[in-house]
ROMAR-399849 format. One record per residue (C-alpha): residue number from 1; residue in one letter; x, z, y. Coordinates in nm, 3 decimals, m for minus. Layout:
N
NODE NUM a X Z Y
...
//
This chain:
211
NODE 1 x 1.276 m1.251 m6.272
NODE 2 x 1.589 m1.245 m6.112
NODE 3 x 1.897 m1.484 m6.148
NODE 4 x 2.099 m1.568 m6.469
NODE 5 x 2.352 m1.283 m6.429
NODE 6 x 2.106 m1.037 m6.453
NODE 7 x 1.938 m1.103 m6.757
NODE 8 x 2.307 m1.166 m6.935
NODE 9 x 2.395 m0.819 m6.788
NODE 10 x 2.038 m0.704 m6.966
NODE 11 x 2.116 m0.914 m7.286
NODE 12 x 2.519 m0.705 m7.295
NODE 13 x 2.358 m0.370 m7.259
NODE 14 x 2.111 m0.406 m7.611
NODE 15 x 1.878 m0.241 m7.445
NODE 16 x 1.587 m0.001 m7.667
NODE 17 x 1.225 m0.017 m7.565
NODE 18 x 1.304 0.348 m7.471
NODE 19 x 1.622 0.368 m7.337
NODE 20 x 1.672 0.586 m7.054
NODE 21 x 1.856 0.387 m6.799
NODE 22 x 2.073 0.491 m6.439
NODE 23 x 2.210 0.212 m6.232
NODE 24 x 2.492 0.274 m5.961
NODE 25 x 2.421 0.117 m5.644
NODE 26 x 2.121 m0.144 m5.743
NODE 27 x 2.080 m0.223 m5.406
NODE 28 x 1.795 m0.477 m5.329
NODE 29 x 1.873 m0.665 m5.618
NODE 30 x 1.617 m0.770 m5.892
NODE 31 x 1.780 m0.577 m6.145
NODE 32 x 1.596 m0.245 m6.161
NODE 33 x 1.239 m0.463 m6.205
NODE 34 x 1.410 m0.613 m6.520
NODE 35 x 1.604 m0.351 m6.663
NODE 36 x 1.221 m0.198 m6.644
NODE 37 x 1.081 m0.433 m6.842
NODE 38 x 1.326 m0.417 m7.092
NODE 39 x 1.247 m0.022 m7.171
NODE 40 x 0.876 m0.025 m7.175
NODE 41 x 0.880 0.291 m7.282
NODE 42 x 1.224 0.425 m7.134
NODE 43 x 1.278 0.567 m6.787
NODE 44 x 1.515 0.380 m6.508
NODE 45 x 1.640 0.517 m6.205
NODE 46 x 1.865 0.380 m5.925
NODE 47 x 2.130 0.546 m5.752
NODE 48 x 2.205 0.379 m5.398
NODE 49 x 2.385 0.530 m5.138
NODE 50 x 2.241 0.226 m4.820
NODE 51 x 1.949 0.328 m4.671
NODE 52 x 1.833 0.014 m4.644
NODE 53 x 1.865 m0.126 m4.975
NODE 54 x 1.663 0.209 m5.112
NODE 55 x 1.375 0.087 m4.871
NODE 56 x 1.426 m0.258 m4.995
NODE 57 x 1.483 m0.202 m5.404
NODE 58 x 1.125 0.015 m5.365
NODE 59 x 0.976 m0.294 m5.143
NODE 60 x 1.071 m0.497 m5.422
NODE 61 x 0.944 m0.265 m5.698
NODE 62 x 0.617 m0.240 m5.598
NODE 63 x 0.580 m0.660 m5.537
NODE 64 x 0.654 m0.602 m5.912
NODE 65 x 0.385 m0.394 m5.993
NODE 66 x 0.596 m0.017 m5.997
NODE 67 x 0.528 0.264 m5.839
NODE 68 x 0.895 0.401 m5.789
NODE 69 x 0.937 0.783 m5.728
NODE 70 x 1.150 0.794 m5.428
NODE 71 x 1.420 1.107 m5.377
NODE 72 x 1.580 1.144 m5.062
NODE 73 x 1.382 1.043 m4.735
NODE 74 x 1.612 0.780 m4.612
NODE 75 x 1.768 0.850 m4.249
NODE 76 x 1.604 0.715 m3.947
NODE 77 x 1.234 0.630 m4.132
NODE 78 x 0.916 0.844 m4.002
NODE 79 x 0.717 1.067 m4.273
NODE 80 x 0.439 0.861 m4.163
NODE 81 x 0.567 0.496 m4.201
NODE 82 x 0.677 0.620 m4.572
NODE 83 x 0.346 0.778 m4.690
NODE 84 x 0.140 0.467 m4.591
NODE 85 x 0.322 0.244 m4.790
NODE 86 x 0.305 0.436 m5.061
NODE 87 x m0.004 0.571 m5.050
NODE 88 x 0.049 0.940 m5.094
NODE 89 x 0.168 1.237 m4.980
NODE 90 x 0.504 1.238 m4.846
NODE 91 x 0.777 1.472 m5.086
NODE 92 x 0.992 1.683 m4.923
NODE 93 x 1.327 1.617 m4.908
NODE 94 x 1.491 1.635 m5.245
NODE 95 x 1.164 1.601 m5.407
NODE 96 x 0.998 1.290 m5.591
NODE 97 x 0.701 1.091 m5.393
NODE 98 x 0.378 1.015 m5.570
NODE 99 x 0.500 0.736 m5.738
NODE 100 x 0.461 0.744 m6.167
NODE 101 x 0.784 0.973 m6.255
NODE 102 x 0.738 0.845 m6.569
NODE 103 x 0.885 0.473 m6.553
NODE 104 x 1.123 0.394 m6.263
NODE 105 x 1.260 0.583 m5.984
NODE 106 x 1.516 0.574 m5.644
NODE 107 x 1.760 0.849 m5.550
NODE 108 x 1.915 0.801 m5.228
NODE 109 x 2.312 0.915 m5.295
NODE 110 x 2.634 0.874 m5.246
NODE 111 x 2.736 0.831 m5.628
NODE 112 x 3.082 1.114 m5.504
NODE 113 x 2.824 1.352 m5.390
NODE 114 x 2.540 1.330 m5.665
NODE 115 x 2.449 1.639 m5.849
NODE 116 x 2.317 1.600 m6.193
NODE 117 x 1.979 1.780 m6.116
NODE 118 x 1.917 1.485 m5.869
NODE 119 x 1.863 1.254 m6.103
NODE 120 x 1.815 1.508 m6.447
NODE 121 x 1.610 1.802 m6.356
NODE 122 x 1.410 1.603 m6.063
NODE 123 x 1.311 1.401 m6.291
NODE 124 x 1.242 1.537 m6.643
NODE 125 x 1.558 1.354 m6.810
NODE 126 x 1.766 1.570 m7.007
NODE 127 x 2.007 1.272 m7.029
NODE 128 x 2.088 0.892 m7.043
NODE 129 x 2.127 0.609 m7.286
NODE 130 x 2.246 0.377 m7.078
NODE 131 x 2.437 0.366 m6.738
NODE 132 x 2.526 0.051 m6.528
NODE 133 x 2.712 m0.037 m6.228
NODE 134 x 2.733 m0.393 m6.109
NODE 135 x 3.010 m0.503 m5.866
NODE 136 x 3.105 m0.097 m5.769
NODE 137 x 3.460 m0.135 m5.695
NODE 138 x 3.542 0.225 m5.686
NODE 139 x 3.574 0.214 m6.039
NODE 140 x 3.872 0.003 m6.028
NODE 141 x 4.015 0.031 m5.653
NODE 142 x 4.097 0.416 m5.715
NODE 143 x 4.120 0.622 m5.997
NODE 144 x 3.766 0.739 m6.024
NODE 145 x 3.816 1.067 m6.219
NODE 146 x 3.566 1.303 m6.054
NODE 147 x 3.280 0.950 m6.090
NODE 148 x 3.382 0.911 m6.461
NODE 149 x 3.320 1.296 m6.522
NODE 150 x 2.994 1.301 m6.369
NODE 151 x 2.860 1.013 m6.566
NODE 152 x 2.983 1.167 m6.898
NODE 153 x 2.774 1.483 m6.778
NODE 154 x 2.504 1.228 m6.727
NODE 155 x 2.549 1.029 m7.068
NODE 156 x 2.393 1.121 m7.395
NODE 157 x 2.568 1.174 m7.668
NODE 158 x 2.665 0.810 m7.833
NODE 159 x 2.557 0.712 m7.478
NODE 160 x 2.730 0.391 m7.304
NODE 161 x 2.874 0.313 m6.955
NODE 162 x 2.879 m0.070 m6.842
NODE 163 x 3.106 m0.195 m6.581
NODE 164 x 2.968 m0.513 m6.468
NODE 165 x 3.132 m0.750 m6.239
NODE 166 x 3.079 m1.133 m6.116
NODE 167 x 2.841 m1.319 m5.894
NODE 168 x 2.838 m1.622 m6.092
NODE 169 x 2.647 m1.765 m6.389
NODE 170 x 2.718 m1.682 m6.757
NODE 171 x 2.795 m2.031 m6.826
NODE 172 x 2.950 m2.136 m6.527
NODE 173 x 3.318 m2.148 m6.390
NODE 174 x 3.490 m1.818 m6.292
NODE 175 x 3.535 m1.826 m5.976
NODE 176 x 3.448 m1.485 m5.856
NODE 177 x 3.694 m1.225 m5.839
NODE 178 x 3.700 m0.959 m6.055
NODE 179 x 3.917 m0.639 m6.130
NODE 180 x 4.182 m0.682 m6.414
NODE 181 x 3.972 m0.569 m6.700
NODE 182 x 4.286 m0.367 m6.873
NODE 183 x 4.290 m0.154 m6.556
NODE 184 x 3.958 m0.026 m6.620
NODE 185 x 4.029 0.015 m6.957
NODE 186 x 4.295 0.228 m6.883
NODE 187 x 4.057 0.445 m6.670
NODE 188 x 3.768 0.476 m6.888
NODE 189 x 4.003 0.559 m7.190
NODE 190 x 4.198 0.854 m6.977
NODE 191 x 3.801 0.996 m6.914
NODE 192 x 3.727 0.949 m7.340
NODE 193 x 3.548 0.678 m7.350
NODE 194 x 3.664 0.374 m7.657
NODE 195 x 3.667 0.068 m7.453
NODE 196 x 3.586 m0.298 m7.506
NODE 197 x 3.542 m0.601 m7.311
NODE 198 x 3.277 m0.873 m7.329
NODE 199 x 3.324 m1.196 m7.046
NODE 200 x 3.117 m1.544 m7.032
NODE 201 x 3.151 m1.738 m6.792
NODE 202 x 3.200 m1.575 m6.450
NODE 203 x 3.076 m1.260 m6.537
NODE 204 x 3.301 m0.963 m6.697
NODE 205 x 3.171 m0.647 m6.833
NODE 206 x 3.384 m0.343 m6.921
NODE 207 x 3.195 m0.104 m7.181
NODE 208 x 3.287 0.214 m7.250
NODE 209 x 3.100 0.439 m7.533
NODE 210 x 3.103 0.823 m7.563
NODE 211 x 3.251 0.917 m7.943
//
């Protein structure tokens, strides 16, 4: 499921059967399916701040066989269109749809503007293992103290942050650009995280761990 960069993104992270998992800005992309069936028994929820791509990354999560719990109605889409695809009773805004809470689930957010209860309290984490971001620029473009705060709120303790980056293959040429990987060292170690590095091929990914 999904192409090569995915699954080496999957293989970096050393994911446990029941991790509990947050991606930044998934988008449509298959990776939310796989990361699922990586933590059987974990939780994974997406954090996306299009619209479209939450319609889409639910879409595709379903195909999959998941029932994602979707928070945030997205702009422009009727109550009714929503509920018939899903089968259930539409949630009010802010509030989880009948999907199973229990395995995977969609927040629509701007990542600046998320609270922690959206994606804690809503639904029954008290933290998380694991958090990814694939290709989010803001974490490199800016310095992204106020983001880097808000995911240590949202990390476990001994929890781990990957910055993932590349459109390419793991064992192909690296020819996609890519942020200079001491800049976001620089960031994540200001925030108190101990950084390393892994690369292969054209894929980078910048890993920072809470002491």
């Amino acid at each position: 499921m999904g192409d090569a960069r995915f699954h080496w993104f999957a293989d970096t992270m050393t994911l446990g059967r029941a991790d509990r998992v947050l991606e930044i800005g998934p988008g449509a992309s298959p990776s939310l399916s796989l990361l699922a069936d990586r933590v059987p028994e974990g939780r994974v929820i997406g954090v996306e701040r299009s619209a479209t791509a939450i319609t889409r990354a639910a879409e595709r999560l379903r195909a999959a066989g998941l029932d994602p719990s979707v928070h945030g109605a997205p702009p422009g889409e009727s109550t009714r269109a929503r509920s018939s695809r899903t089968g259930g009773t539409e949630p009010r805004e802010g509030e989880a749809s009948h999907g199973d809470p229990g395995r995977v689930g969609l927040v629509h957010a701007e990542l600046t503007g998320l609270r922690p209860e959206q994606v804690l309290d809503d639904f029954g984490i008290d933290a998380f293992d694991k958090i990814l971001a694939v290709n989010v620029n803001l974490f490199w473009t800016k310095r992204p103290t106020a983001e880097l705060a808000l995911i240590r709120r949202l990390l476990a303790q001994g929890g781990v942050l990957y910055l993932c980056y590349g459109y390419g293959d793991p064992d192909g040429a690296a020819a996609s650009p890519k942020p200079p990987p001491g800049r976001l060292g620089e960031h994540l170690a200001q925030a108190g995280f101990t950084e390393r590095t892994v690369a292969s091929g054209d894929l980078l990914c910048v890993i920072g761990e809470l002491d």
